[in-house]
Biopython code that builds the backbone (N, CA, C, O; Angstrom):
import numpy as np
from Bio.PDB.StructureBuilder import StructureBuilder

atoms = [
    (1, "UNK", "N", (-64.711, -111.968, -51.375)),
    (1, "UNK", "CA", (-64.737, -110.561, -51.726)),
    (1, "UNK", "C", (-65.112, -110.410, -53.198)),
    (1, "UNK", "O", (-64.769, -111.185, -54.092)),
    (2, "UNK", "N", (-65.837, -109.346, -53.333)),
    (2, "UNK", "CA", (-66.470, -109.047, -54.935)),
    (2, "UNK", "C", (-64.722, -109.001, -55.986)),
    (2, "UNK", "O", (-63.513, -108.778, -55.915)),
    (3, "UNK", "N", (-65.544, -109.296, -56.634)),
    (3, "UNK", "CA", (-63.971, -109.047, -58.127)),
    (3, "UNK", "C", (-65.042, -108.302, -59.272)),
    (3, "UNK", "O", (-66.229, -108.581, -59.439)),
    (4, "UNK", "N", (-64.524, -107.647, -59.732)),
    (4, "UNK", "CA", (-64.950, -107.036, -61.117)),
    (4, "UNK", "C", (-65.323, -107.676, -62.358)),
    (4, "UNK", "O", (-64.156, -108.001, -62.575)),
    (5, "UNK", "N", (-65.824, -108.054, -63.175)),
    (5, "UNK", "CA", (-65.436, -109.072, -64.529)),
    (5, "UNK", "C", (-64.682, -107.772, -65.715)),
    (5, "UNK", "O", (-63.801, -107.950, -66.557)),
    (6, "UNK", "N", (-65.499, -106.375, -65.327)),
    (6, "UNK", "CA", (-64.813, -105.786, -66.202)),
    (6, "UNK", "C", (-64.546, -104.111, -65.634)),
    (6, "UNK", "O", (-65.164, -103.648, -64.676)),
    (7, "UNK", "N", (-63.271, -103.161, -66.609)),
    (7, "UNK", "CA", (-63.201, -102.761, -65.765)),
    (7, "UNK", "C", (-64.026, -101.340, -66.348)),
    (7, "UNK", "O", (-64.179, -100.996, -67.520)),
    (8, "UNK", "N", (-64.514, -100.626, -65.035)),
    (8, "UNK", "CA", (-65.320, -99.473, -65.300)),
    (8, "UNK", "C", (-64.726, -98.591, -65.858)),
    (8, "UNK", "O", (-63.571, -98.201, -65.692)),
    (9, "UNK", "N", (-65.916, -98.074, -66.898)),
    (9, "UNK", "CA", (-65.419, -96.749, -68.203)),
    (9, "UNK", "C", (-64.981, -95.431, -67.056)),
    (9, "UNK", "O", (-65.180, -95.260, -65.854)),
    (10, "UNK", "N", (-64.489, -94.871, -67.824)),
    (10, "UNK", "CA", (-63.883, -93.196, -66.853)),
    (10, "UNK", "C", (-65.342, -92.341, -66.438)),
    (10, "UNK", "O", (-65.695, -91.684, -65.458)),
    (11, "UNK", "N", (-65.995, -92.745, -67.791)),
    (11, "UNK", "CA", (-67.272, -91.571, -67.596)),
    (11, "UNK", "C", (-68.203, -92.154, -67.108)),
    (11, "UNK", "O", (-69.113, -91.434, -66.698)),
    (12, "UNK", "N", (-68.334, -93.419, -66.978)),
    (12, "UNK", "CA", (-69.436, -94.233, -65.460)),
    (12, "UNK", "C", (-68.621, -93.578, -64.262)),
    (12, "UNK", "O", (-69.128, -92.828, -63.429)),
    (13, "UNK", "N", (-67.630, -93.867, -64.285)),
    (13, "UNK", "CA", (-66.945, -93.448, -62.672)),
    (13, "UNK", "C", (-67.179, -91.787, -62.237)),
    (13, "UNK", "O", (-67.238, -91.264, -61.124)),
    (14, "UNK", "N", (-67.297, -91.141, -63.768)),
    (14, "UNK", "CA", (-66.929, -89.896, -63.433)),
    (14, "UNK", "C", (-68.640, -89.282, -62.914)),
    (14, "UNK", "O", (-68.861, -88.384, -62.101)),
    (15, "UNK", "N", (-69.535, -89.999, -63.590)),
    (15, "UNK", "CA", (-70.727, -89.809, -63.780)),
    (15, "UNK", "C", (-71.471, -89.930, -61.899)),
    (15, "UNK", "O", (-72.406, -89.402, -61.297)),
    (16, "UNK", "N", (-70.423, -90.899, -61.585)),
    (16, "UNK", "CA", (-70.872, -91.355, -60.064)),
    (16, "UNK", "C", (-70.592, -90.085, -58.919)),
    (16, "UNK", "O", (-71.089, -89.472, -57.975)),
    (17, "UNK", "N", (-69.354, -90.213, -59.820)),
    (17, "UNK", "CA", (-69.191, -88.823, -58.874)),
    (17, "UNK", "C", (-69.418, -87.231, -58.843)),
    (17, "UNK", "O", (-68.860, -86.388, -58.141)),
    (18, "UNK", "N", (-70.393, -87.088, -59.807)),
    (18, "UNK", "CA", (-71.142, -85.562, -60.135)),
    (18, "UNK", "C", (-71.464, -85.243, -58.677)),
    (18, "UNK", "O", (-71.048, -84.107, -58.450)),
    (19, "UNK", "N", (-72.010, -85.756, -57.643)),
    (19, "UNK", "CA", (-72.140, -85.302, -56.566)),
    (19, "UNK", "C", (-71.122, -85.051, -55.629)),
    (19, "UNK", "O", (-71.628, -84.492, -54.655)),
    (20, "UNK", "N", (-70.087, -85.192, -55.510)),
    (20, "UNK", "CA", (-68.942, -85.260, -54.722)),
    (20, "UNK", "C", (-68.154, -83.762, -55.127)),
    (20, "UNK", "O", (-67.422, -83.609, -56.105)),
    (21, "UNK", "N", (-68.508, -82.707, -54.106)),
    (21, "UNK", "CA", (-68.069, -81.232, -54.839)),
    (21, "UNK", "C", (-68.499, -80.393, -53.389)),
    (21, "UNK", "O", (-69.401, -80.523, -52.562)),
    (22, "UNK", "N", (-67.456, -79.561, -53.547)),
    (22, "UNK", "CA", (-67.246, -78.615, -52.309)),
    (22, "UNK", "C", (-68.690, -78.053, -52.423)),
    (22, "UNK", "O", (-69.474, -77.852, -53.350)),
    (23, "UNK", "N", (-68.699, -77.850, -50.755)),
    (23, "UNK", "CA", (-70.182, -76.529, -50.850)),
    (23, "UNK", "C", (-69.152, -75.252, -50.023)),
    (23, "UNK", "O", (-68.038, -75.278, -49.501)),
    (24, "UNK", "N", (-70.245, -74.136, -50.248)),
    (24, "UNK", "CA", (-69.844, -72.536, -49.853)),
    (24, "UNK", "C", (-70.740, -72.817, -48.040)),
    (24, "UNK", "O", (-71.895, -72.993, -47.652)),
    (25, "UNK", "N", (-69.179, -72.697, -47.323)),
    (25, "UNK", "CA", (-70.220, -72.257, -45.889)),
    (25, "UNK", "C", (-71.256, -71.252, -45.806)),
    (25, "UNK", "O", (-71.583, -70.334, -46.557)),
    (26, "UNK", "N", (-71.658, -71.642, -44.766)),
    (26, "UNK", "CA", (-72.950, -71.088, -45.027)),
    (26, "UNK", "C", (-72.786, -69.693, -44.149)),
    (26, "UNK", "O", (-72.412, -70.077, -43.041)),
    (27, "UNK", "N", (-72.880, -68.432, -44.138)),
    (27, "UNK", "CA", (-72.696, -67.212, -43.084)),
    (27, "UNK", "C", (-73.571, -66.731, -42.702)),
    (27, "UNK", "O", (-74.533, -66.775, -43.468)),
    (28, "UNK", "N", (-73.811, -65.927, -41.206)),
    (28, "UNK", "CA", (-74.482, -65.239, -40.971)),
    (28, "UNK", "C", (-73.807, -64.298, -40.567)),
    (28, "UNK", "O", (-72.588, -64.129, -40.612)),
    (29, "UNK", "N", (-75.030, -63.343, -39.950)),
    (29, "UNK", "CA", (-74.296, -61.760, -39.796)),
    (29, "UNK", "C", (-74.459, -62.086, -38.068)),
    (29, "UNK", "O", (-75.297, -62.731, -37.438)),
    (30, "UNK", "N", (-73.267, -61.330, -37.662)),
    (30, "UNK", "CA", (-73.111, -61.487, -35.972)),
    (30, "UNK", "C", (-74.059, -60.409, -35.588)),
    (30, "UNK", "O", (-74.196, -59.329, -36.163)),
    (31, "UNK", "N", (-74.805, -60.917, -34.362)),
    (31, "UNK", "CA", (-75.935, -60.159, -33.541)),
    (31, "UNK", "C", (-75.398, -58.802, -33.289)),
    (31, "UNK", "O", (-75.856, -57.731, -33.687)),
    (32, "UNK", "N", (-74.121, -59.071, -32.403)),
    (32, "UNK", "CA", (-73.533, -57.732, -31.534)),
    (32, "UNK", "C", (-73.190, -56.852, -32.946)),
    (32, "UNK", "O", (-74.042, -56.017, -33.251)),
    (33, "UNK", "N", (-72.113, -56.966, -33.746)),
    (33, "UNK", "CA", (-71.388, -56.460, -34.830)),
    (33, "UNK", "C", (-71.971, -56.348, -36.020)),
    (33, "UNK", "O", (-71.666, -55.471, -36.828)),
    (34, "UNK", "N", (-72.662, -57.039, -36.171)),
    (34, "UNK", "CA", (-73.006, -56.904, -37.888)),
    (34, "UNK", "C", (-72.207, -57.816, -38.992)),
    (34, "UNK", "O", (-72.414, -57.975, -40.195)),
    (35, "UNK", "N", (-71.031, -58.449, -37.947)),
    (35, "UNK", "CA", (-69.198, -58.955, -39.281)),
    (35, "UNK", "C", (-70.584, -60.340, -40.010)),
    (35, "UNK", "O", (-71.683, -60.691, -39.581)),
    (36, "UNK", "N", (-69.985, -60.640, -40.906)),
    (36, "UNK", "CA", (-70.275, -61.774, -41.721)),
    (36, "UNK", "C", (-69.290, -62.586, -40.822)),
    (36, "UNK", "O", (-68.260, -62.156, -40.302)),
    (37, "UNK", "N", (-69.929, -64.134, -40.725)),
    (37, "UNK", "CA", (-69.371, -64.900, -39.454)),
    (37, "UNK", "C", (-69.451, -66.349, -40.076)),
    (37, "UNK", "O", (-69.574, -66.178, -41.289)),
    (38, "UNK", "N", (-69.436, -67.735, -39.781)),
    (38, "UNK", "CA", (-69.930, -68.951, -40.268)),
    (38, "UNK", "C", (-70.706, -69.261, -39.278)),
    (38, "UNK", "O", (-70.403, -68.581, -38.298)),
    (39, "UNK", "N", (-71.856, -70.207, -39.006)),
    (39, "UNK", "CA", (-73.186, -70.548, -38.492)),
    (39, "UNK", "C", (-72.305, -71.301, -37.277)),
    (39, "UNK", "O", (-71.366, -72.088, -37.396)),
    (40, "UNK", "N", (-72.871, -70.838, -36.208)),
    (40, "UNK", "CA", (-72.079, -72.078, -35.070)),
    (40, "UNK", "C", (-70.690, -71.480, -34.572)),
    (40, "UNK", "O", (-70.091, -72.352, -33.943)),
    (41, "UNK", "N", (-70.043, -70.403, -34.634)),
    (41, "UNK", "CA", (-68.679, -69.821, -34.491)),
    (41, "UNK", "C", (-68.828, -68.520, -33.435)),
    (41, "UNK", "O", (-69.752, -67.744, -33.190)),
    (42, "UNK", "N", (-67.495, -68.666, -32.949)),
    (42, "UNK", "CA", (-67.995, -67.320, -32.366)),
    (42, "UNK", "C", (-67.319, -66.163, -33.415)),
    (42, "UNK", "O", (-66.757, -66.417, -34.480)),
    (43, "UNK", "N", (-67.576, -64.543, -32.686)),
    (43, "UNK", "CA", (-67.549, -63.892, -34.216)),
    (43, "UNK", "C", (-65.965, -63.422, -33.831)),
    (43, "UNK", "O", (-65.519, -63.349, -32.686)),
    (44, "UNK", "N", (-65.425, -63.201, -34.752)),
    (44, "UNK", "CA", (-63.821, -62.807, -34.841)),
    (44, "UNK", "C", (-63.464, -61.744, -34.521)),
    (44, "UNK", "O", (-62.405, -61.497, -33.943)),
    (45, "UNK", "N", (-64.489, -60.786, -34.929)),
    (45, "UNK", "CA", (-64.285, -59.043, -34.666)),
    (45, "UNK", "C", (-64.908, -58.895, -33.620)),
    (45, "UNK", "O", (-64.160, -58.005, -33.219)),
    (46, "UNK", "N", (-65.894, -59.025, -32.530)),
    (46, "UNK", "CA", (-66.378, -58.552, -31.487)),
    (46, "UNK", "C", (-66.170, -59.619, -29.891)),
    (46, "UNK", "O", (-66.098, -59.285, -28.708)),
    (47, "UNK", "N", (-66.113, -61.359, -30.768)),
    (47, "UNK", "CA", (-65.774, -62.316, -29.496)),
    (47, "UNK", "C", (-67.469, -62.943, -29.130)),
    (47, "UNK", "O", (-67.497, -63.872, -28.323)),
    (48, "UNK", "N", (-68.868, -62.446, -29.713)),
    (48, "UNK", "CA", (-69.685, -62.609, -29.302)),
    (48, "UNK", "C", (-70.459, -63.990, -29.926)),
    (48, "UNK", "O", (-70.406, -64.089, -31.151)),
    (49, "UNK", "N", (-71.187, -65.086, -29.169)),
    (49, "UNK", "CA", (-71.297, -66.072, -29.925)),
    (49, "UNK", "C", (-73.401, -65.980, -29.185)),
    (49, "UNK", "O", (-73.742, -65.637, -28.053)),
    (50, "UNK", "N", (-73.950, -66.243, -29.877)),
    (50, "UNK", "CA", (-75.458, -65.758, -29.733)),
    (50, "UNK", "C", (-75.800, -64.665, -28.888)),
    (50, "UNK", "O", (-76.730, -64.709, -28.082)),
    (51, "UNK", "N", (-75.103, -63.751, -29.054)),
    (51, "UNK", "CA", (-75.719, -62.483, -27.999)),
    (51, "UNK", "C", (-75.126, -62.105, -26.738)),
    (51, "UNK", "O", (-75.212, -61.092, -26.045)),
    (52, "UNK", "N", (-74.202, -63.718, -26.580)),
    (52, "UNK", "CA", (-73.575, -63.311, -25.526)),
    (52, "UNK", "C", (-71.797, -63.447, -25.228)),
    (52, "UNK", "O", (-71.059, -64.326, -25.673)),
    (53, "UNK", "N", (-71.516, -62.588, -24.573)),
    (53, "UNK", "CA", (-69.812, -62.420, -24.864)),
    (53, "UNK", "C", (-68.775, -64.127, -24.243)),
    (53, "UNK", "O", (-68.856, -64.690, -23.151)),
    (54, "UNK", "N", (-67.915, -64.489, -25.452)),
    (54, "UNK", "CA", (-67.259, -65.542, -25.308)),
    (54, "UNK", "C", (-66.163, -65.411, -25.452)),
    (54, "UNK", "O", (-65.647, -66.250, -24.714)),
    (55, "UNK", "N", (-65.398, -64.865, -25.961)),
    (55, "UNK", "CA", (-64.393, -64.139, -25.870)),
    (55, "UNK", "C", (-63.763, -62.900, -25.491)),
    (55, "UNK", "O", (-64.049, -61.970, -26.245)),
    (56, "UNK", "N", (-63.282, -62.726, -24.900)),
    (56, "UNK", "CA", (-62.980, -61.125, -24.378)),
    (56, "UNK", "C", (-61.766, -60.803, -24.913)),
    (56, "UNK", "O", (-60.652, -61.117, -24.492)),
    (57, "UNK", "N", (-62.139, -59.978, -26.132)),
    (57, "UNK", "CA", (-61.072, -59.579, -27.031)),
    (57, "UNK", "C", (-60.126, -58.476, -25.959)),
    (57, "UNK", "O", (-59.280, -59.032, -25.259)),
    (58, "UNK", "N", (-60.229, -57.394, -25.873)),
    (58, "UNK", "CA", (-59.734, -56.796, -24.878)),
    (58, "UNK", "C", (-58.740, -57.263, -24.086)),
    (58, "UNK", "O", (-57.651, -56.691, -24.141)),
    (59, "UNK", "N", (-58.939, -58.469, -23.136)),
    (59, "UNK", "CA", (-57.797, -58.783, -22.219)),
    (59, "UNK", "C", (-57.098, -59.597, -23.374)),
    (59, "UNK", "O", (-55.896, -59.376, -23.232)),
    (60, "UNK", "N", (-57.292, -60.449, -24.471)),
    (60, "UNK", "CA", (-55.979, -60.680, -25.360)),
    (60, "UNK", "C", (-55.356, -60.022, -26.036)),
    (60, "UNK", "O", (-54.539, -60.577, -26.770)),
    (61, "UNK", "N", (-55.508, -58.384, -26.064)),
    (61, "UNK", "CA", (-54.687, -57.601, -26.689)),
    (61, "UNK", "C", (-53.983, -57.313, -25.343)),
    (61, "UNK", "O", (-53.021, -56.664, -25.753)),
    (62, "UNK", "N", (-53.868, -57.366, -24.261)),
    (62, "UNK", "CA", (-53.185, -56.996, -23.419)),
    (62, "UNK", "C", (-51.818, -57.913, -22.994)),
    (62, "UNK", "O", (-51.073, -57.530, -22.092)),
]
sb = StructureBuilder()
sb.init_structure("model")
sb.init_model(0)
sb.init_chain("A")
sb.init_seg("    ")
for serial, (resi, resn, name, xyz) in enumerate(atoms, 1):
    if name == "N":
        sb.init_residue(resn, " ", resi, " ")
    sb.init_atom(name, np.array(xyz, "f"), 0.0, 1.0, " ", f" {name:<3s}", serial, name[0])
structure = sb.get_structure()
């Protein structure tokens, strides 16, 4: 197994990791509703997932 000879500065390590950082999901707007939604989801306010109904909000308020 590798061994080190010496040990790495903070700002090499830190430098490595400039890429390692949250991203902002990405949203779209739902077909049926208009709600701001995330890509791939169904939508929260209407139940609709590409145009067509996947949830039936309605019978879970009942």
């Amino acid at each position: 197994m590798a061994h080190p000879k010496r040990k790495q500065s903070k700002t090499r390590r830190d430098k490595r990791r400039t890429h390692y950082k949250a991203q902002a999901a990405t949203m779209a707007t739902c077909q049926n509703c208009g709600a701001t939604i995330r890509y791939h989801h169904v939508c929260p306010e209407c139940g609709h997932y590409k145009g067509m109904l996947a949830i039936d909000k309605d019978a879970e308020l009942k």
